[in-house]
Every structure is written in C-alpha cells, then in structure tokens.
MIDO-7275 format. One record per residue: x, y, z of N, C-alpha, C, CB in turn; residue number from 1; residue in one letter. Coordinates in Angstrom, 3 decimals, always signed. Glycine has a CB too. Example, Ala and Ser with C-alpha at 12.3 -4.5 7.8 and 13.67 -1.06 7.14 Angstrom:
# MIDO-7275
R      n.c1      n.c2      n.c3     ca.c1     ca.c2     ca.c3      c.c1      c.c2      c.c3     cb.c1     cb.c2     cb.c3    n  res
R   +13.190    -5.690    +7.800   +12.300    -4.500    +7.800   +13.200    -3.300    +7.800   +11.308    -4.473    +9.046    1    a
R   +12.850    -2.250    +7.080   +13.670    -1.060    +7.140   +12.900    +0.030    +7.870   +14.084    -0.598    +5.725    2    s
***
This chain:
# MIDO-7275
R      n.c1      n.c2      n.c3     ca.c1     ca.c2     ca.c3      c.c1      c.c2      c.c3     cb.c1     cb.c2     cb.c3    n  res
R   +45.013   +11.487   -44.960   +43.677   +11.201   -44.507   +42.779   +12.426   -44.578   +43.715   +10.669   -43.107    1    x
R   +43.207   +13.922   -44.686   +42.198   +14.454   -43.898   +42.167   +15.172   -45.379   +42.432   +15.252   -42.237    2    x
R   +43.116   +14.765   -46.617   +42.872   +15.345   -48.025   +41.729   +14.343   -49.235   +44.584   +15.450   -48.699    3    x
R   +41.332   +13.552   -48.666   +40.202   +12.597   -48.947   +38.718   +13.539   -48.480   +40.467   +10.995   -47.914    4    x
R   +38.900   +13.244   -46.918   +37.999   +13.644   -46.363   +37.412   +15.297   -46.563   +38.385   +13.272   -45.209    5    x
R   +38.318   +16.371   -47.116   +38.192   +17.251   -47.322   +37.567   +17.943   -49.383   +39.433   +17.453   -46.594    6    x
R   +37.856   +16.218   -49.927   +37.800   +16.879   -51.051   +36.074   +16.251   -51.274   +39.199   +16.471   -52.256    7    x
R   +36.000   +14.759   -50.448   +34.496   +14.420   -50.113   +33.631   +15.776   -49.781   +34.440   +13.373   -48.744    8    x
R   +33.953   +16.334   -48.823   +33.402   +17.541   -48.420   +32.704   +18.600   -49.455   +34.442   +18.149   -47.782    9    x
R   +33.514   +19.112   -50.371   +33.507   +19.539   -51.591   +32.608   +19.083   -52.068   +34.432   +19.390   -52.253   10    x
R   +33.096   +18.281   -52.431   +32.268   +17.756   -53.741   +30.941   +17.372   -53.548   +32.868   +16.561   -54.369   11    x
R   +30.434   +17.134   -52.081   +28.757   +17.457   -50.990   +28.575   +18.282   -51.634   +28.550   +17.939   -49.251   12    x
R   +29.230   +19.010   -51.250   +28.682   +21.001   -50.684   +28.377   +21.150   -52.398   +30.574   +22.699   -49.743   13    x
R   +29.107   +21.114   -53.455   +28.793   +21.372   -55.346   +27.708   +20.660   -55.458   +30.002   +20.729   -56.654   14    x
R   +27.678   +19.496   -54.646   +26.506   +18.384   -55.704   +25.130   +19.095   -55.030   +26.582   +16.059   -55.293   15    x
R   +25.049   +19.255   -53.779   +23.765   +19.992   -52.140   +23.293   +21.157   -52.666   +24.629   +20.624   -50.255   16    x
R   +24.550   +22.317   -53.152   +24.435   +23.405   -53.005   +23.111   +23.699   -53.785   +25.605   +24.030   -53.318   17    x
R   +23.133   +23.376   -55.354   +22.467   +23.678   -56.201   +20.636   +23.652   -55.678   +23.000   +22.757   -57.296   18    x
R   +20.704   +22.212   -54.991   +19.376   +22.225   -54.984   +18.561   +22.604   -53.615   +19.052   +20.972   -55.433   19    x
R   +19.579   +23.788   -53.131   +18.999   +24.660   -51.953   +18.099   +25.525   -52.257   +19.904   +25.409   -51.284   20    x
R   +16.573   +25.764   -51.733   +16.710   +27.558   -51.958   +15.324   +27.175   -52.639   +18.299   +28.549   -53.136   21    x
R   +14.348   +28.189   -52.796   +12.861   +28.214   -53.565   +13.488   +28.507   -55.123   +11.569   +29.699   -52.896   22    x
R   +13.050   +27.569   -55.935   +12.855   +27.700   -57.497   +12.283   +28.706   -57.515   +12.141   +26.713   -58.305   23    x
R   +12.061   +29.773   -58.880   +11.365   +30.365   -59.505   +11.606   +32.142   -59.021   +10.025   +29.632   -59.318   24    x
R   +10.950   +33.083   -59.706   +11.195   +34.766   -59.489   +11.548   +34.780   -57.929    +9.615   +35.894   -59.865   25    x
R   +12.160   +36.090   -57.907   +12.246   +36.421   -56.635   +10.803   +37.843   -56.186   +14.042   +36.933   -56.506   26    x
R   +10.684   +37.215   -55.452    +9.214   +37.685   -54.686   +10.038   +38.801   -53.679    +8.155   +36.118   -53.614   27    x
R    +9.051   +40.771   -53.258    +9.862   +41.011   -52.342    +9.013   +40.479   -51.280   +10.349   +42.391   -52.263   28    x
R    +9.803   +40.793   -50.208    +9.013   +40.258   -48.535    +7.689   +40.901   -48.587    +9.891   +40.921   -46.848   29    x
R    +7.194   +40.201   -47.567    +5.725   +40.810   -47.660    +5.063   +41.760   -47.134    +5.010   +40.155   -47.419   30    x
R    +4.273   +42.488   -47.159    +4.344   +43.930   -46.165    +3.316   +43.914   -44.862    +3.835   +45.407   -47.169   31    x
R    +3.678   +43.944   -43.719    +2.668   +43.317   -43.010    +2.367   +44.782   -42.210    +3.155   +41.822   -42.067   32    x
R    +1.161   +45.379   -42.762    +0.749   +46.459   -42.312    -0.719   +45.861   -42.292    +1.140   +47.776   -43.135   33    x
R    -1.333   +46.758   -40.955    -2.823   +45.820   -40.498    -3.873   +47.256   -41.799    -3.430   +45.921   -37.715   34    x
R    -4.951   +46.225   -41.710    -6.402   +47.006   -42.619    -6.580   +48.261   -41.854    -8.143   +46.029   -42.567   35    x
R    -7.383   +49.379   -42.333    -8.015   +50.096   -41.851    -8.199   +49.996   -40.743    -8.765   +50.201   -42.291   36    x
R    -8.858   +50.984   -39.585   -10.017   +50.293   -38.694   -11.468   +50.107   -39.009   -10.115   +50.966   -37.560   37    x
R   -12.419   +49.686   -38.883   -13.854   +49.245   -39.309   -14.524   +50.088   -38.389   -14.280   +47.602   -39.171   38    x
R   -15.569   +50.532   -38.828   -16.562   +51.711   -38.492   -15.901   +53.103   -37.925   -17.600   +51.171   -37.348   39    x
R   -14.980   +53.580   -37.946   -14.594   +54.946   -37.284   -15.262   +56.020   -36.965   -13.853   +55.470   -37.854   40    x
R   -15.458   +56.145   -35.498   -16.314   +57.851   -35.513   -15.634   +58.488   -34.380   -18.300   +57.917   -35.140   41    x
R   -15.958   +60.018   -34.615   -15.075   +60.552   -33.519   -16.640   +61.994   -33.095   -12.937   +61.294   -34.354   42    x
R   -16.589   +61.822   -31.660   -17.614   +62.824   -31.207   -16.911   +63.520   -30.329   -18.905   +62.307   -30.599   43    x
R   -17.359   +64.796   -30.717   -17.118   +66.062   -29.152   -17.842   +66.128   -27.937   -17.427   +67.576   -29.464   44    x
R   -17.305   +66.357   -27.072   -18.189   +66.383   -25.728   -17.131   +67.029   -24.844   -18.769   +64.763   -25.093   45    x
R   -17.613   +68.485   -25.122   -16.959   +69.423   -24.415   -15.480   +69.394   -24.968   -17.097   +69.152   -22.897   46    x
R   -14.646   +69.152   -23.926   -13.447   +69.666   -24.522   -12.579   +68.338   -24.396   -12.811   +71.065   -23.741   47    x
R   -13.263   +67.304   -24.670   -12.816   +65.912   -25.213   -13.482   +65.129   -26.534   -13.024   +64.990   -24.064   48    x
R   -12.875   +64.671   -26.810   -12.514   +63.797   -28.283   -12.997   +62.574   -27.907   -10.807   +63.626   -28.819   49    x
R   -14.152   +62.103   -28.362   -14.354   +60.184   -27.827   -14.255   +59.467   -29.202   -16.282   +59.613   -26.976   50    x
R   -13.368   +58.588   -29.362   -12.826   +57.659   -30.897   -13.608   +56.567   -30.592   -10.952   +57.120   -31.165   51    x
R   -13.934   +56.249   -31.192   -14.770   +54.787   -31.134   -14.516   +54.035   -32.804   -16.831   +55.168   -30.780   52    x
R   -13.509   +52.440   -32.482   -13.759   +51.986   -33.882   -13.897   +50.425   -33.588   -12.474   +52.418   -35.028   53    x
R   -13.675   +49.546   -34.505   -13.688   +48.494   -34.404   -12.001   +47.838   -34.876   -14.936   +48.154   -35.130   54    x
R   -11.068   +47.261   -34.487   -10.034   +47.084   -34.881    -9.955   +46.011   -36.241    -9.383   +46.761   -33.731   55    x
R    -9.226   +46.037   -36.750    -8.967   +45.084   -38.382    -8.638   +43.948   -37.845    -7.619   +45.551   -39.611   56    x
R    -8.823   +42.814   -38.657    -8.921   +41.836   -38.254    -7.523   +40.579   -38.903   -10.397   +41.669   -38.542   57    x
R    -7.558   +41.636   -40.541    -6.032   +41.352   -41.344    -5.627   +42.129   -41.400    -5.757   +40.911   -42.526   58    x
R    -4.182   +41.476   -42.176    -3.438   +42.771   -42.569    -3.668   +43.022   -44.138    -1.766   +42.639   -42.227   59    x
R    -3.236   +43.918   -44.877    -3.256   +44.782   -45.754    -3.600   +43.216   -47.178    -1.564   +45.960   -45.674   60    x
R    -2.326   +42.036   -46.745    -2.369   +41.483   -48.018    -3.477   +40.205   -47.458    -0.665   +41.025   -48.718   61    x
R    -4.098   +40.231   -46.648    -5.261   +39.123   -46.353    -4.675   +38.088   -45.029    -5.559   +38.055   -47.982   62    x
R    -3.930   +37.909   -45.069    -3.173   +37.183   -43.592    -3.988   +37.785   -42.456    -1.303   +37.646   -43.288   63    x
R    -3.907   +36.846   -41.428    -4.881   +37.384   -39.911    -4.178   +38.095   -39.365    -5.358   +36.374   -38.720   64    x
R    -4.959   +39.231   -38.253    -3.317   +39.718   -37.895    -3.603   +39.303   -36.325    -2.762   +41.779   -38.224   65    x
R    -2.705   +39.119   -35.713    -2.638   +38.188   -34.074    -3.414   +39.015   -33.420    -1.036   +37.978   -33.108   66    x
R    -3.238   +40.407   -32.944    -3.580   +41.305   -32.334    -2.161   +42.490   -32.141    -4.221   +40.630   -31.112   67    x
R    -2.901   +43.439   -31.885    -2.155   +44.720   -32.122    -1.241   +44.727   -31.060    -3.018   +46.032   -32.153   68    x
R    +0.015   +45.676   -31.069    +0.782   +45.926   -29.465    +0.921   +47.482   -29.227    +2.562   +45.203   -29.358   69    x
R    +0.410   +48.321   -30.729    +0.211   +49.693   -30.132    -0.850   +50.217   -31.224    +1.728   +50.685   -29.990   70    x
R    -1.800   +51.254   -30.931    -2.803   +51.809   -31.931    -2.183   +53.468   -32.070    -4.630   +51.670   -31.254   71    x
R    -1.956   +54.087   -32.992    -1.285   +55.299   -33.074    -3.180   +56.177   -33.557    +0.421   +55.234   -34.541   72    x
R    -3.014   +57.585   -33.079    -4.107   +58.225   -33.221    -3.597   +59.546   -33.923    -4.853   +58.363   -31.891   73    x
R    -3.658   +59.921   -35.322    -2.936   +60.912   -35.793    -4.126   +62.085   -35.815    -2.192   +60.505   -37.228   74    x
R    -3.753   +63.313   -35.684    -4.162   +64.819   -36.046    -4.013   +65.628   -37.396    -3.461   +65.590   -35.197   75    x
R    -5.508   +66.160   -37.910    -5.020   +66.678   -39.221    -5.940   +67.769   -39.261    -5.067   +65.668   -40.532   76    x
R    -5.440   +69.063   -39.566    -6.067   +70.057   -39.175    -5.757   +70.778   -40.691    -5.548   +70.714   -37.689   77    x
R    -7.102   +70.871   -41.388    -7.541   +71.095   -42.985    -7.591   +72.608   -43.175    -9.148   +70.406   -43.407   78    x
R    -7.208   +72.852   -43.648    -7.068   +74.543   -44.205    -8.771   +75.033   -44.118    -6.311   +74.694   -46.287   79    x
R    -8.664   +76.076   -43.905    -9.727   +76.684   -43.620   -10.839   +76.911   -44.866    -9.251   +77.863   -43.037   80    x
R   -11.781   +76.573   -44.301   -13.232   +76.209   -45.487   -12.756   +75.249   -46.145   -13.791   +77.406   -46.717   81    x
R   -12.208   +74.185   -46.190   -11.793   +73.058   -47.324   -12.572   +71.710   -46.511    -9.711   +72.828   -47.569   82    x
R   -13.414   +71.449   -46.817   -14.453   +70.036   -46.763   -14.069   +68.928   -47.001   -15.482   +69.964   -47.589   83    x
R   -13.177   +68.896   -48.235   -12.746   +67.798   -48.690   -11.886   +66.903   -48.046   -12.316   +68.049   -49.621   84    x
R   -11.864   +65.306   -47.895   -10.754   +64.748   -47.254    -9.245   +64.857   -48.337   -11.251   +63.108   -46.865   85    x
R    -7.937   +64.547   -47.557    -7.345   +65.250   -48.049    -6.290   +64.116   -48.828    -6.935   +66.296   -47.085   86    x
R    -5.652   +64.214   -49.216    -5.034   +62.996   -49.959    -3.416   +62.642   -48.919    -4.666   +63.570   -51.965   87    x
R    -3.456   +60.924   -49.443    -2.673   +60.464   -48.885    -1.236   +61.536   -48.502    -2.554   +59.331   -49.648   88    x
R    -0.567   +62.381   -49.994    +0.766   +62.838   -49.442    +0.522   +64.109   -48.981    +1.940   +62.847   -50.431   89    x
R    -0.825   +64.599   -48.733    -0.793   +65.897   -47.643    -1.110   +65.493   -46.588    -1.658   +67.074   -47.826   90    x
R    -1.849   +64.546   -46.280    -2.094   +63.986   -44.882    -0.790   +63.636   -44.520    -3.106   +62.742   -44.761   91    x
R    +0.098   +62.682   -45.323    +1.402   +62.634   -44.722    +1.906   +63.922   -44.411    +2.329   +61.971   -45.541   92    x
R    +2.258   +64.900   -45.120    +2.844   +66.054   -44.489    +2.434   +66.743   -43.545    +3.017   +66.810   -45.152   93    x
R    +1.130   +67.009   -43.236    +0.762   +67.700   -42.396    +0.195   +67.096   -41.233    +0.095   +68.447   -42.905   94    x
R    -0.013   +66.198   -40.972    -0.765   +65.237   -40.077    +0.582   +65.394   -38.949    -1.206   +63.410   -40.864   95    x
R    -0.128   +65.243   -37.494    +1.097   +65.181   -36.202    +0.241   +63.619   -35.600    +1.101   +67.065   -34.646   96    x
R    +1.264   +63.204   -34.608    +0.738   +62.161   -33.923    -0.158   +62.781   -32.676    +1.929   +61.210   -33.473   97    x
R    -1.056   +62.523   -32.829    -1.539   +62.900   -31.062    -1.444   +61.846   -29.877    -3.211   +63.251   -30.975   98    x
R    -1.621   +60.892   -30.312    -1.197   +59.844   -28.752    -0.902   +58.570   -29.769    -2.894   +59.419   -27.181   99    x
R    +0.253   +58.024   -28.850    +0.461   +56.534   -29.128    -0.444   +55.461   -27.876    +2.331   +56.273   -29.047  100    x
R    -1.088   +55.005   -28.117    -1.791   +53.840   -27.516    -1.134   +52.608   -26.980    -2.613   +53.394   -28.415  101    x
R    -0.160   +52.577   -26.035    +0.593   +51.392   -25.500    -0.339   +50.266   -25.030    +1.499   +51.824   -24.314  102    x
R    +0.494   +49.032   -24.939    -0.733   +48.226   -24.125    -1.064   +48.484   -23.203    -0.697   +47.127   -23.821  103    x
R    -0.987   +49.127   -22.295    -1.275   +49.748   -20.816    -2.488   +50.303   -21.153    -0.184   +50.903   -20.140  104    x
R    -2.626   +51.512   -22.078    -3.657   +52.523   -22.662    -4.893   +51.590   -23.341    -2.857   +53.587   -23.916  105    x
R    -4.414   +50.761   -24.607    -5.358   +49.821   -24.603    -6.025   +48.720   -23.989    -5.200   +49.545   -25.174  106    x
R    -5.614   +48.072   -22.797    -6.506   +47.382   -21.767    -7.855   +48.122   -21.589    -5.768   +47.306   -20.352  107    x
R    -7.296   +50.131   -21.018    -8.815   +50.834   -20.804    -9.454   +51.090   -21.588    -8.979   +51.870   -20.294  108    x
R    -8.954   +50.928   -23.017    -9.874   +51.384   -24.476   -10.561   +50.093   -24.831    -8.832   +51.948   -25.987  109    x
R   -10.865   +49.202   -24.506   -11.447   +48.271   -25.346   -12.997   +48.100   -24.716   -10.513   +46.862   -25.381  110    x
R   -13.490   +48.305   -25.477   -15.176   +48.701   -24.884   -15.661   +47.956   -24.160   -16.296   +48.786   -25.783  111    x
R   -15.902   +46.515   -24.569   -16.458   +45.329   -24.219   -15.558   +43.678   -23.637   -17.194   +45.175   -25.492  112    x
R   -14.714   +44.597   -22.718   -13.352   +43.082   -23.017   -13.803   +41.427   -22.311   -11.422   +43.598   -21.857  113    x
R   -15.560   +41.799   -21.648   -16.046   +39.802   -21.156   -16.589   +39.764   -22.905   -18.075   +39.340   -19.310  114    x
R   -16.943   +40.423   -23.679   -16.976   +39.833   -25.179   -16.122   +39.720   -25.695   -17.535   +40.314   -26.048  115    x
R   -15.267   +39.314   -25.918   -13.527   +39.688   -26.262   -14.115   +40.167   -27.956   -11.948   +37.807   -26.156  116    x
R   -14.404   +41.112   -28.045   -15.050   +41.913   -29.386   -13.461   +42.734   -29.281   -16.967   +43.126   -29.155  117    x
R   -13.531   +43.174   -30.622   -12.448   +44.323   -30.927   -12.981   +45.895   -30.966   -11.798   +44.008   -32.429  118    x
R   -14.160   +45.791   -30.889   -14.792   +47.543   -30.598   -13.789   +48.131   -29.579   -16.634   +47.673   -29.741  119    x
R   -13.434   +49.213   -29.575   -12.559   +49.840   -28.939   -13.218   +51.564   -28.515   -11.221   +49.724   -29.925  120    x
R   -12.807   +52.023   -27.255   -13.146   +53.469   -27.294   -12.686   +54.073   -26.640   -14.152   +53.844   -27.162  121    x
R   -12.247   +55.273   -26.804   -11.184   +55.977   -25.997   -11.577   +57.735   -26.411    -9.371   +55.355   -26.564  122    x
R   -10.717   +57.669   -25.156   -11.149   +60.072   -24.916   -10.028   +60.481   -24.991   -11.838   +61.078   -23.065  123    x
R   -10.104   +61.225   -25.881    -8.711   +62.109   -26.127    -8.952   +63.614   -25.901    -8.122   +61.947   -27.733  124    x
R    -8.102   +63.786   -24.755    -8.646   +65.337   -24.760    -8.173   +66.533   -25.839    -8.240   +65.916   -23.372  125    x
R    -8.865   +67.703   -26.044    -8.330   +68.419   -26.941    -7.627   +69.295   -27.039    -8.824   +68.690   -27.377  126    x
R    -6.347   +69.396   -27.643    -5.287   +70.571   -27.238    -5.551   +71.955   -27.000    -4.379   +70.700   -28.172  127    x
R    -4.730   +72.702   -25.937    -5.275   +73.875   -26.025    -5.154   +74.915   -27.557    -4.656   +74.472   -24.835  128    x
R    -5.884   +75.480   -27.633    -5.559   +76.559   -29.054    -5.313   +77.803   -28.211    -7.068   +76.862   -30.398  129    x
R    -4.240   +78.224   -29.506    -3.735   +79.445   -28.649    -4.746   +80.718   -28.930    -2.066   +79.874   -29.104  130    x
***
C-alpha cells in the first residue's frame, strides 16, 4: 500500500515541480535605498549646526518609501582651500558619522508634525577643535 502511494507522490512532485517559480532571466533583488533628501541647508549659529531638509519620499528605484526608522548625519572635512565638492569614493573615505538620528531624536526634529509635512530640523552641536 504505501509503495503505490509513494510512487503517486513522485510522480506529483516531476509533473508540479517544473511549473514552479517566475519564467524568464534572473533579475538581482532590488536595492531599497531611500532618494536624497530634498532642499538641504546647514547654518551656523554660534557653536551649533542647524540641518534643515525635507525627507525623500522614494526610494532610489521609484517605489514609495513608508517612512524612515533612522536618519544618519555624516561629517566631511575638505582639505584646505579646496571648494570643490568631493567625489563619491573620497567622501566615502574620509567622511565620519556625526550622529545617528533614532526615532526618539526624530519625533524632536520634525519641524511641523500637526502638518504631518516631512520638513525636518535639527541642531547639531559642533565638535570641539583642538
């Protein structure tokens, strides 16, 4: 009895198997990194840093993005007399994090939260120099 029932089984699983699964290339996963932020400015006032931006609204490949769960604020400190912004793999190298933005931190950063707008603004104070 159970060599019937086992070769039925089989022969499911050969006939099923095939037509599992998406036809066609294999695609890689998708990269779900959010846009820019929209309008960015950063002002001095004394010996604090005030960021003010507007948060992205997608991510990178056009998808919405839900809302954020942390905003990272990086530091990049340009060689002396150099004006120019600096390119992606020196900013990677030289750039430090200065604050991670938890949700705790962003509740007080969001400028306008009875407009539920995404403008955001926050004070970062400035490290001491030695």
């Amino acid at each position: 009895m159970t060599r019937p029932a086992g070769t039925l089984a089989l022969g499911l699983a050969v006939l099923i198997g095939p037509s599992c699964g998406k036809k066609g290339p294999l695609v890689l996963p998708l990269a779900r990194e959010p846009q820019a932020p929209i309008s960015f400015s950063a002002v001095q006032r004394g010996d604090t840093i005030i960021l003010e931006w507007t948060n992205p609204a997608k991510y990178l490949d056009g998808h919405p993005l839900p809302g954020l769960s942390a905003v990272e604020v990086w530091a990049y400190e340009p060689a002396s007399g150099s004006t120019a912004s600096p390119k992606v793999d020196e900013f990677e190298k030289k750039a430090r994090l200065a604050r991670r933005l938890g949700r705790a931190d962003m509740a007080s950063a969001v400028r306008r939260p009875a407009e539920k707008t995404e403008e955001w603004a926050f004070s970062l104070p400035l490290p001491d120099v030695p």
